[in-house]
C-alpha positions as CSV (number, residue, x, y, z in Angstrom):
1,X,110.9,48.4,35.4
2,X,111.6,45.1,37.3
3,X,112.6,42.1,36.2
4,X,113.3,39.5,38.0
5,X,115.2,36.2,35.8
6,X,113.2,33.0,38.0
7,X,115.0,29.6,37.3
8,X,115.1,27.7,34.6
9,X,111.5,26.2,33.0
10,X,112.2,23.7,30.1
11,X,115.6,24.9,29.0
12,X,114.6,28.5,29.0
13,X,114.9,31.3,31.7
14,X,111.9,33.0,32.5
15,X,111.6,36.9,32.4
16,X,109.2,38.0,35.1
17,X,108.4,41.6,35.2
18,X,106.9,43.5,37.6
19,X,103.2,44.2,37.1
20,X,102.0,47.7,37.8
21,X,99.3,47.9,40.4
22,X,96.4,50.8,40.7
23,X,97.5,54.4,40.6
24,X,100.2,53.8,39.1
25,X,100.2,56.6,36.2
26,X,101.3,54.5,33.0
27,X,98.1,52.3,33.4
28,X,96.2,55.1,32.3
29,X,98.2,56.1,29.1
30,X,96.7,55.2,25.4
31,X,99.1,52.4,23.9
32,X,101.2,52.8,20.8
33,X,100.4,50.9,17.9
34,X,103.2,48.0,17.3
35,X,105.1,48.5,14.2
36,X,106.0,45.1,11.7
37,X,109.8,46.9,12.5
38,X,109.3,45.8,16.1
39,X,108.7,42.2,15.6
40,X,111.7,41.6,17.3
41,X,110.8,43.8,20.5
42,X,107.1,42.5,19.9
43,X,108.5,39.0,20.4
44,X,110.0,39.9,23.4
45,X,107.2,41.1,24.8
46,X,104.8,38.4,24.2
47,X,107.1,35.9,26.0
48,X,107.6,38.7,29.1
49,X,103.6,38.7,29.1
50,X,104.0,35.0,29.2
51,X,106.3,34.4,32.2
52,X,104.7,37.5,33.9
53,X,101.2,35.6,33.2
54,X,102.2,32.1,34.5
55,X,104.2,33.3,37.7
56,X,101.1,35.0,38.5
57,X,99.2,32.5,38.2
58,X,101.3,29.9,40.1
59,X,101.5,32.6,43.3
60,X,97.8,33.7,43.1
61,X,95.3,31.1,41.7
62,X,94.0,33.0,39.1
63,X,95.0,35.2,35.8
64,X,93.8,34.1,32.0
65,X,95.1,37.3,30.2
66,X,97.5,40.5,30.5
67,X,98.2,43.3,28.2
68,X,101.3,45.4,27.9
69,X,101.0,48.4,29.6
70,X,100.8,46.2,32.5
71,X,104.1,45.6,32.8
72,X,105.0,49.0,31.6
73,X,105.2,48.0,27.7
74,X,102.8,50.9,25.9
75,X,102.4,48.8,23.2
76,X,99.3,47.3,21.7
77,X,100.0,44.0,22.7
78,X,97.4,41.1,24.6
79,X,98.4,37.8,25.9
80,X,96.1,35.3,26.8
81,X,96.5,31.7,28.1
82,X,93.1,29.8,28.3
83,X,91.8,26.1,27.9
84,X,95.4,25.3,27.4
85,X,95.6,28.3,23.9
86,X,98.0,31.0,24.0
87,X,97.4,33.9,21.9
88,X,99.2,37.1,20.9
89,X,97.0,39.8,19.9
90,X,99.2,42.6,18.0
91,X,97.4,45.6,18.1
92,X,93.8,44.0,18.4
93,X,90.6,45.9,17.2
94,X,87.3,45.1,18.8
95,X,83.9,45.1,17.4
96,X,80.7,44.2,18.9
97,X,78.2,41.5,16.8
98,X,75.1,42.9,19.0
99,X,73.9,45.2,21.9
100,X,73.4,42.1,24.4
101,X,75.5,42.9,27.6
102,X,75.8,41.5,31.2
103,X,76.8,41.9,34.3
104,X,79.7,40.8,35.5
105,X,82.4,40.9,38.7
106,X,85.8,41.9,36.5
107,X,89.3,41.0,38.6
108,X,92.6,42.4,37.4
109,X,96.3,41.5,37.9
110,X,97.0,45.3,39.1
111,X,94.7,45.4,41.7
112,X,94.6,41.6,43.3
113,X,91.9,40.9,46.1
114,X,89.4,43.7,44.7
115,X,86.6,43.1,42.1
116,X,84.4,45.5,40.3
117,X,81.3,45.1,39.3
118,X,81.0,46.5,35.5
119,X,78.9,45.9,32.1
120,X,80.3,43.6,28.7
121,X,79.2,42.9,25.5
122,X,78.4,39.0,25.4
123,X,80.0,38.7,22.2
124,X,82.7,40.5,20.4
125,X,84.9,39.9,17.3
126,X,89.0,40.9,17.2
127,X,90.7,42.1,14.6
128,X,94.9,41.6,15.0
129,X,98.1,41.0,14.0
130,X,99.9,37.6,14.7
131,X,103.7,37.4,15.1
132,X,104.0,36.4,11.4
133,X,102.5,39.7,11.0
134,X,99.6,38.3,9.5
135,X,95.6,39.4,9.8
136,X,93.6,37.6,11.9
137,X,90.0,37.4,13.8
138,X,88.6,35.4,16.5
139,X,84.8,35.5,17.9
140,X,84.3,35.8,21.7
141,X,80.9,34.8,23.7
142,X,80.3,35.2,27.2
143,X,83.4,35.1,29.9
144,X,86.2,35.2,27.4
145,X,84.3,38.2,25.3
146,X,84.5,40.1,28.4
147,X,88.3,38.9,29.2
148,X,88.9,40.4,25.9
149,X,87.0,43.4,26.6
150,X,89.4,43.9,30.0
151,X,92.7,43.5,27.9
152,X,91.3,45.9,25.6
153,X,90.3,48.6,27.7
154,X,94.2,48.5,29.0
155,X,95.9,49.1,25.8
156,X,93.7,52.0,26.2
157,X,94.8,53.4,29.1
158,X,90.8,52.8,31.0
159,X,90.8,50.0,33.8
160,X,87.6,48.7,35.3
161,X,87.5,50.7,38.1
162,X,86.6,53.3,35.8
163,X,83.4,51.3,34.4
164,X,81.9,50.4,37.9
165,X,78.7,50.6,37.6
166,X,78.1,52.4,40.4
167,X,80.1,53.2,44.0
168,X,79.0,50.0,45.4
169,X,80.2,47.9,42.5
170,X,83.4,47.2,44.6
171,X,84.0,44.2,47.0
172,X,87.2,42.2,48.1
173,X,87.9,38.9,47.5
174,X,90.3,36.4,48.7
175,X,93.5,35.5,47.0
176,X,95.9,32.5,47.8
177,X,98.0,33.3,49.9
């Protein structure tokens, strides 16, 4: 586990930790539920996803969301930035309000440049844990139900290459460089 301390960003120093890429082995593990005894590691976590998130995004143009086991955390944790929100999901549950799904070309943080083409619910519904420990639920439609979905799937050990759906549901994209 790498992390590498990046200057200073409003008084704080940033924690930016290495994200694992595909093949690596602990992407595919199942996630361990996160404990209210953990808050404290929990905490720590969340603001790792954060830096890890924001550096990412600053060097490659794109990145809404990362999960734990992405920077080699097994918990059940999901951080995601969007429309100028940050969230913490602590051991999220997902449930789908219909059967409607789309198509959709799904990037990832541990494989930059490639996309796969894969299936998601349009809408979804989350169950979790905040940092105050208490129960919450949001509603998801369209691109950020799927974002979800993604996260999801990694506290779970599967990663979109896994849902392709087919062999030629795989194409390469251009990051900034």
């Amino acid at each position: 586990m790498l992390v590498k301390l990046d200057k200073k960003v409003g008084g704080k120093i940033m924690a930016v930790r290495e994200i694992l890429l595909l093949g690596n082995e602990n992407l595919y593990k199942l996630s361990e539920e996160t404990n209210k005894q953990d808050k404290c590691k929990a905490k720590q976590v969340i603001d790792d996803l954060h830096d890890t998130l924001f550096d990412f995004r600053k060097k490659n143009g794109f990145g809404r969301a990362i999960a734990a086991p992405q920077i080699n955390e097994a918990y059940r944790i999901i951080y995601m930035n969007y429309d100028d929100k940050s969230i913490a999901f602590i051991n999220p549950r997902i449930e789908f309000t219909n059967d409607k799904q789309f198509e959709i070309w799904d990037d990832c943080m541990s494989f930059p440049g490639l996309e796969v083409k894969v299936n998601r619910y349009k809408k979804c519904k989350v169950f979790y844990k905040d940092l105050d420990w208490k129960d919450c639920e949001m509603e998801f439609e369209g691109d950020l139900s799927e974002l979800i979905q993604h996260e999801y799937d990694h506290i779970h050990g599967i990663l979109a290459v896994q849902r392709a759906l087919d062999n030629k549901s795989f194409r390469m994209k251009n990051i900034k460089e």
